[in-house]
C-alpha positions in Angstrom: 8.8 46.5 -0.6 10.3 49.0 1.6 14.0 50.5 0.5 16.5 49.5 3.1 17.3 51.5 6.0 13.8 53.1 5.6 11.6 53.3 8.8 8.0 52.1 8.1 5.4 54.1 10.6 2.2 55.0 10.2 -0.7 53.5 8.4 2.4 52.2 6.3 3.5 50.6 9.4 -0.4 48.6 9.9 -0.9 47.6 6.3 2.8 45.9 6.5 2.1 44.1 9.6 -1.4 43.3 9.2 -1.5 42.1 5.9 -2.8 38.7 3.8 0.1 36.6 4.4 0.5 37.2 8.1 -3.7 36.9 8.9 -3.7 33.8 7.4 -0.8 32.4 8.4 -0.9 33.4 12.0 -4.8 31.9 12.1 -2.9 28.7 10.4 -0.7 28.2 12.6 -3.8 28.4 15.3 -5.5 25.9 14.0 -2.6 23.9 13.7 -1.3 24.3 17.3 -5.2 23.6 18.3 -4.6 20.4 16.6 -1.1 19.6 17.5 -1.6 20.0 21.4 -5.1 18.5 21.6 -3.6 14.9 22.2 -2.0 16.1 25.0 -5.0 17.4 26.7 -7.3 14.7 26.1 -4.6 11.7 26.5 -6.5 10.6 29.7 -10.1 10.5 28.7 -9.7 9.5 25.8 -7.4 6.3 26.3 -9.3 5.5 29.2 -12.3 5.6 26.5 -10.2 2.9 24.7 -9.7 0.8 28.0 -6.7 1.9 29.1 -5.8 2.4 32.8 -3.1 2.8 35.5 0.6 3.2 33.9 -0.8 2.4 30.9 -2.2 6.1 30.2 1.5 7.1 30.9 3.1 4.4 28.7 0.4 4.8 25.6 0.7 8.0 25.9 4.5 8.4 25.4 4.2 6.2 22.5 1.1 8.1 21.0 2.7 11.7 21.5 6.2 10.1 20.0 4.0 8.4 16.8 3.1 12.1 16.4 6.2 13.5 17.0 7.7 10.6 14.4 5.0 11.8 11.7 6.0 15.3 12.2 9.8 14.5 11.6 8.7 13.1 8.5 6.5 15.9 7.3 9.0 19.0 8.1 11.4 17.3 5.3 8.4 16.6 3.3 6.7 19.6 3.1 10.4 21.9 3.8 11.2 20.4 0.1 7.8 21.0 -1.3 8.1 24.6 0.4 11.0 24.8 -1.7 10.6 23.5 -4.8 7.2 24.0 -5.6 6.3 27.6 -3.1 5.1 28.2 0.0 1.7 28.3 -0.6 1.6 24.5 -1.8 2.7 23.9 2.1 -0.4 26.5 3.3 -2.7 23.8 1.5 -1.4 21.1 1.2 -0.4 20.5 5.3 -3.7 21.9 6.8 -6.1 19.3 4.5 -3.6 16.3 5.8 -4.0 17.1 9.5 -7.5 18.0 9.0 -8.7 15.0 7.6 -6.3 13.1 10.4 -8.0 14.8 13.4 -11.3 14.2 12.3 -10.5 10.6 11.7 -9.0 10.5 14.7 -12.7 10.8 16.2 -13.8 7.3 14.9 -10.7 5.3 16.6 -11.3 2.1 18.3 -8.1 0.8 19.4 -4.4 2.2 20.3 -2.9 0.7 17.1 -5.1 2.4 15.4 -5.3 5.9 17.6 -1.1 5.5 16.6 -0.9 5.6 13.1 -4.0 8.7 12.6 -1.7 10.7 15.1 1.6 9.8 13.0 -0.5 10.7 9.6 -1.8 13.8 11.5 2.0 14.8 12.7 3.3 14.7 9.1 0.1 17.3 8.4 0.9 19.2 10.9 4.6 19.8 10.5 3.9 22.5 7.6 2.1 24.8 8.9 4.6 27.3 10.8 7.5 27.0 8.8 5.5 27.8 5.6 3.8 31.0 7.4 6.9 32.0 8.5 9.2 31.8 5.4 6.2 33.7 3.7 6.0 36.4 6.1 9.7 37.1 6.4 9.8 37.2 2.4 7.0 39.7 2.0 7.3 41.9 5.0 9.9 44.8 5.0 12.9 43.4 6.7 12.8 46.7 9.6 9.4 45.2 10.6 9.3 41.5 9.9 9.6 40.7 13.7 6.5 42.0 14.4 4.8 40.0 11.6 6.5 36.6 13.1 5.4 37.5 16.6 1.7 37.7 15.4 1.9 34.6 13.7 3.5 32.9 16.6 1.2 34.8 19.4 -2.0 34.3 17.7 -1.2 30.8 17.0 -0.2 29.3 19.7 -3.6 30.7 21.7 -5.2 27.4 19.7 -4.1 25.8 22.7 -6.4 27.4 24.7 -8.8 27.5 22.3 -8.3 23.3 22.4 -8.5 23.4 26.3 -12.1 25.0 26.6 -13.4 22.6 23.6 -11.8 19.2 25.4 -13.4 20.9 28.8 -16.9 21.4 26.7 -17.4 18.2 24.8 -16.1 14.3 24.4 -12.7 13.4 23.3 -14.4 12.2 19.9 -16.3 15.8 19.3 -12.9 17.5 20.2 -11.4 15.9 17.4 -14.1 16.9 15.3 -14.3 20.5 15.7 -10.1 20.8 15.1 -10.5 18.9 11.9 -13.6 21.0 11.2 -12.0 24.7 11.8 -9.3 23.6 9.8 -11.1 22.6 6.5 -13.0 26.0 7.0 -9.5 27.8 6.8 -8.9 26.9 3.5 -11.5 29.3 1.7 -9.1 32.1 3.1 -6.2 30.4 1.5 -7.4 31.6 -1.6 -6.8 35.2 -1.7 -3.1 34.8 -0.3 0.2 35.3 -3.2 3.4 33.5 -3.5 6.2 35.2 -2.3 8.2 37.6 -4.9 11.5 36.2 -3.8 10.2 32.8 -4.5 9.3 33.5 -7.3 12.7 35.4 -8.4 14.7 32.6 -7.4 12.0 29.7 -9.2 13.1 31.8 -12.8 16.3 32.0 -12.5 16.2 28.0 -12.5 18.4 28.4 -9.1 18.8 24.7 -7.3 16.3 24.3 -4.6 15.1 22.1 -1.6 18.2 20.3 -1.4 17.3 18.7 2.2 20.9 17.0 1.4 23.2 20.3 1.1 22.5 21.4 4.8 24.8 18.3 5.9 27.5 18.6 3.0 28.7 21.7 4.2 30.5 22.7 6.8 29.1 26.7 7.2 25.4 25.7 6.4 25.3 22.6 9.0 26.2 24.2 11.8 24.3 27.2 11.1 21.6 24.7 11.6 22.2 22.4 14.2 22.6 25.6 16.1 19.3 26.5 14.9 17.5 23.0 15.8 19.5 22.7 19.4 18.9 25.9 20.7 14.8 25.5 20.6 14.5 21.7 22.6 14.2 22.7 25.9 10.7 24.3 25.0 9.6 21.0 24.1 10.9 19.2 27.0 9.5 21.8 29.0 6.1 21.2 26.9 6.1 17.4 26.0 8.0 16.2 29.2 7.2 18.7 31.9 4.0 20.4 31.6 2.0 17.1 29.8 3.0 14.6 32.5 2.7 17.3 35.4 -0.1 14.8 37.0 2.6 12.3 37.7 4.7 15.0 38.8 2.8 16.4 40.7 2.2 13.3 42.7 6.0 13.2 42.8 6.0 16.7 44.5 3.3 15.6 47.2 1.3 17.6 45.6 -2.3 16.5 47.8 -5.1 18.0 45.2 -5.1 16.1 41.3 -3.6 17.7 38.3 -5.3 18.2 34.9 -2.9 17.9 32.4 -4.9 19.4 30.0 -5.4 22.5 32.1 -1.4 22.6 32.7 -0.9 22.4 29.1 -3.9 25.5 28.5 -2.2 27.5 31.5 1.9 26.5 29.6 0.3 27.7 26.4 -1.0 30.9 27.7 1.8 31.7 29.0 3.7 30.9 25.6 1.2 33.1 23.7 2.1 36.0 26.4 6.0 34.9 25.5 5.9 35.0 22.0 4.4 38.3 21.7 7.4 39.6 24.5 10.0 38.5 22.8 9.1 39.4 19.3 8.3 43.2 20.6 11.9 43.2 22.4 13.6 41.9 19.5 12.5 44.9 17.3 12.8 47.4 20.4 16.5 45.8 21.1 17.4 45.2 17.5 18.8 41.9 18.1 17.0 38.1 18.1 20.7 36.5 20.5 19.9 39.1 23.3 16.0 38.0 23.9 17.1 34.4 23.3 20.0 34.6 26.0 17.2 36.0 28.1 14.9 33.9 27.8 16.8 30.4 27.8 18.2 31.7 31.7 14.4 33.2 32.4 13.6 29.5 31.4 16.1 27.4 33.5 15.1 29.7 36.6 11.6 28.6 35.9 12.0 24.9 35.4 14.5 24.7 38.7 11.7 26.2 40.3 9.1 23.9 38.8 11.1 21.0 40.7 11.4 23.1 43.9 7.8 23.2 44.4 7.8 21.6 47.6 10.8 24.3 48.8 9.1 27.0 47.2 5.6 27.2 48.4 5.5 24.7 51.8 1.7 23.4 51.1 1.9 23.0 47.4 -1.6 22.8 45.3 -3.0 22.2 42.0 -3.1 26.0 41.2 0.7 25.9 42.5 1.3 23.8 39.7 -0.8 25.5 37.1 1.1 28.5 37.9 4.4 27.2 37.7 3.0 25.8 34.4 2.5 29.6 33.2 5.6 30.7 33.7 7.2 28.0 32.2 5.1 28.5 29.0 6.3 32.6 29.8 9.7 31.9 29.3 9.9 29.3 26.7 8.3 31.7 24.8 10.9 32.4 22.5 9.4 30.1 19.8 8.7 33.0 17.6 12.2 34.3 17.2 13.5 30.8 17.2 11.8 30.1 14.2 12.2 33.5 12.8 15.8 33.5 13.4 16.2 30.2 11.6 14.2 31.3 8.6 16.8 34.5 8.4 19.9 32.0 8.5 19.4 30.7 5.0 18.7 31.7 1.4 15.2 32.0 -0.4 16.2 28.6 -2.1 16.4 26.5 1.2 14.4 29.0 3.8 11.2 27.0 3.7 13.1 23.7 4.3 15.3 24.7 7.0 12.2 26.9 8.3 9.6 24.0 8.5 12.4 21.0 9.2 14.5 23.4 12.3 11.0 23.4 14.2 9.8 19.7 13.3 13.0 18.1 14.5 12.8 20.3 17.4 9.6 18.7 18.1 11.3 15.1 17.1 13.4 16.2 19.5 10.7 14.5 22.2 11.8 11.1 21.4 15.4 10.6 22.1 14.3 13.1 25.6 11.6 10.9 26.6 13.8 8.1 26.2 16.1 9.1 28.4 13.7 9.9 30.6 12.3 6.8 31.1 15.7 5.4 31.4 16.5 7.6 34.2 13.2 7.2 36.2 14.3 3.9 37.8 17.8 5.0 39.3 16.8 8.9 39.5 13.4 8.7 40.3 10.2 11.1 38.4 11.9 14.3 39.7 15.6 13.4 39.6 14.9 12.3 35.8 12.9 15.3 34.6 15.8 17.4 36.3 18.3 15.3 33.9 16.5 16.0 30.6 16.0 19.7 31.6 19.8 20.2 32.7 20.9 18.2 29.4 18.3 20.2 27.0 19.3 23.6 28.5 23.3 22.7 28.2 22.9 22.1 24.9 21.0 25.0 24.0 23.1 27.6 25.7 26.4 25.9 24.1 24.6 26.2 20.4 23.2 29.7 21.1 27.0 31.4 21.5 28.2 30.2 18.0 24.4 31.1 16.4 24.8 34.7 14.0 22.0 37.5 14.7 20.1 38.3 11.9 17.9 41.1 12.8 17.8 43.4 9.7 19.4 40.8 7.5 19.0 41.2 3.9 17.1 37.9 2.5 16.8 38.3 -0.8 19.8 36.0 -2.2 20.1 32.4 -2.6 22.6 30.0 -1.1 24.9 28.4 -3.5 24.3 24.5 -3.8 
């Protein structure tokens, strides 16, 4: 480990960034995201493959995408504990053979009931992955650096998306499915030449209480530190679960004259959040602060989304490739997901990091449900615009309120525990 206030450089500066934990955590975490977002690109083919049609592929879909978002509510306090109490590598294996064997299992589905609860048992799976990569990397990478080894893990990973786009383009819903669960199985033989982290293991000897999901609501100091944490990352997922996955029925909404592929919105959002996550993590270490890239990027990212709704103002003879634009920038500026999650790790102590790490992000995700509630519930007196401009406006409120009060951490020492 590097002494404190000691700059890394050099080949010093490569073997810290590029080492075991954050390779296979950062491929992980691209698996994962392949996995997580592949719903989302193949909701239309594949429920019209189950017979569904009309307003039914938006309704299904809603409650197929919340199912998941359900099951990963569950599994970021499942695995956050586990993370906890047992080490962060039992999350790096455990999560990726759940999901796994969800996804390809999801392949053989006949019916929506049954489409429902392989997406809800693929959720909890999924909900491990990232907040056990994270925690791991920020506990064995020098804390000067440590941004840089989050933003690889968070750029790399998120490219899955892509990665899922070009497979859903190239073969049937069924195959897509597959090849996710496939890649992911094959990830585990790296798995084996990765350690536990040392300040795990400090804090698992000195018998210190861990995992206490329970603690982060009984205290004033450590609840708000993470609600602020949770809050301040939804508007990425309206932006991603709301915005960019329905953008057909938007888009219809704008006038848009030429049809919408959702699942090429979603590959051109996550591009965009690949681009994102790699920006902000290299300005957090050039700026030395994570509140100054977030305050930039949550205003970057209302700019965006007004001008997702302005479409029609914007650009006078709107088009598909309008919309996939928009779609990029969008992803651009909600790229903040890597110091998001990076920030929330650094907020707590080595004997709670992996639970508020791997639950902050999960129920960020959960976050989807109550915000496609509302949105349905505005559609009738608002409309498909007016409503997606009410989420949006309510999302980014929220976040900007829970972002002033949040601490920066850049540089933080992490090596204590929180007393319980």
């Amino acid at each position: 480990m590097n002494p404190a206030n000691t700059p890394v450089s050099g080949k010093g500066f490569s073997n810290s960034i590029f080492n075991a934990a954050v390779i296979v955590a950062a491929l992980g975490y691209f698996v994962d995201i392949y996995d997580l977002v592949l719903f989302s690109i193949v909701r239309v083919p594949s429920l019209k493959g189950l017979g569904a049609s009309g307003q039914q592929l938006m309704d299904d879909g809603i409650f197929l995408i919340n199912m998941q978002m359900f099951g990963m509510l569950v599994g970021g306090v499942f695995w956050g504990i586990l993370g906890d109490k047992k080490g962060r590598l039992s999350i790096l294996f455990g999560s990726i053979v759940t999901y796994s064997l969800a996804n390809i299992a999801n392949g053989f589905v006949t019916s929506i009931e049954m489409y429902a609860a392989l997406r809800f048992i693929a959720g909890i799976g999924l909900a491990g992955e990232l907040g056990a990569g994270i925690t791991l990397v920020v506990e064995v990478m020098p804390k000067e650096i440590r941004g840089y080894g989050t933003m690889i893990v968070a750029g790399v990973g998120v490219s899955g998306a892509i990665l899922a786009y070009y497979v859903a383009e190239m073969f049937d819903w069924r195959n897509a499915y597959f090849i996710g669960g496939g890649l992911g199985l094959a990830l585990l033989v790296l798995r084996v030449g990765v350690y536990e982290s040392g300040m795990f293991s400090k804090v698992k000897d000195d018998k210190t209480k861990r995992g206490d999901f329970f603690s982060l609501f009984t205290n004033a100091d450590r609840f708000g530190r993470y609600i602020r944490c949770v809050l301040v990352g939804v508007p990425l997922w309206v932006v991603v679960g709301i915005l960019v996955t329905f953008s057909p029925e938007f888009a219809v909404a704008m006038g848009v004259k030429e049809p919408v592929s959702g699942g090429r919105a979603i590959m051109f959002c996550y591009l965009g959040i690949t681009l994102g996550d790699f920006l902000t993590g290299y300005l957090s270490q050039r700026l030395q602060s994570r509140k100054k890239v977030l305050w930039t990027f949550l205003i970057f990212d209302s700019l965006c989304i007004a001008a997702y709704f302005l479409i029609g103002k914007i650009f006078p003879m709107p088009t598909d490739n309008t919309v996939y634009f928009i779609a990029l920038l969008l992803g651009l500026s909600s790229g903040y997901w890597a110091i998001f999650v990076t920030v929330a790790a650094e907020q707590f102590g080595t004997n709670l990091r992996a639970t508020v790490a791997t639950t902050a992000p999960n129920f960020v995700r959960g976050s989807l449900v109550p915000m496609t509630w509302l949105f349905r519930q505005f559609i009738p007196g608002f409309g498909m615009i007016g409503a997606g401009v009410a989420v949006s406006a309510i999302a980014m409120l929220i976040a900007f309120i829970c972002l002033w009060g949040l601490k920066e951490t850049f540089g933080k020492e992490l090596n204590y525990a929180e007393t319980i």
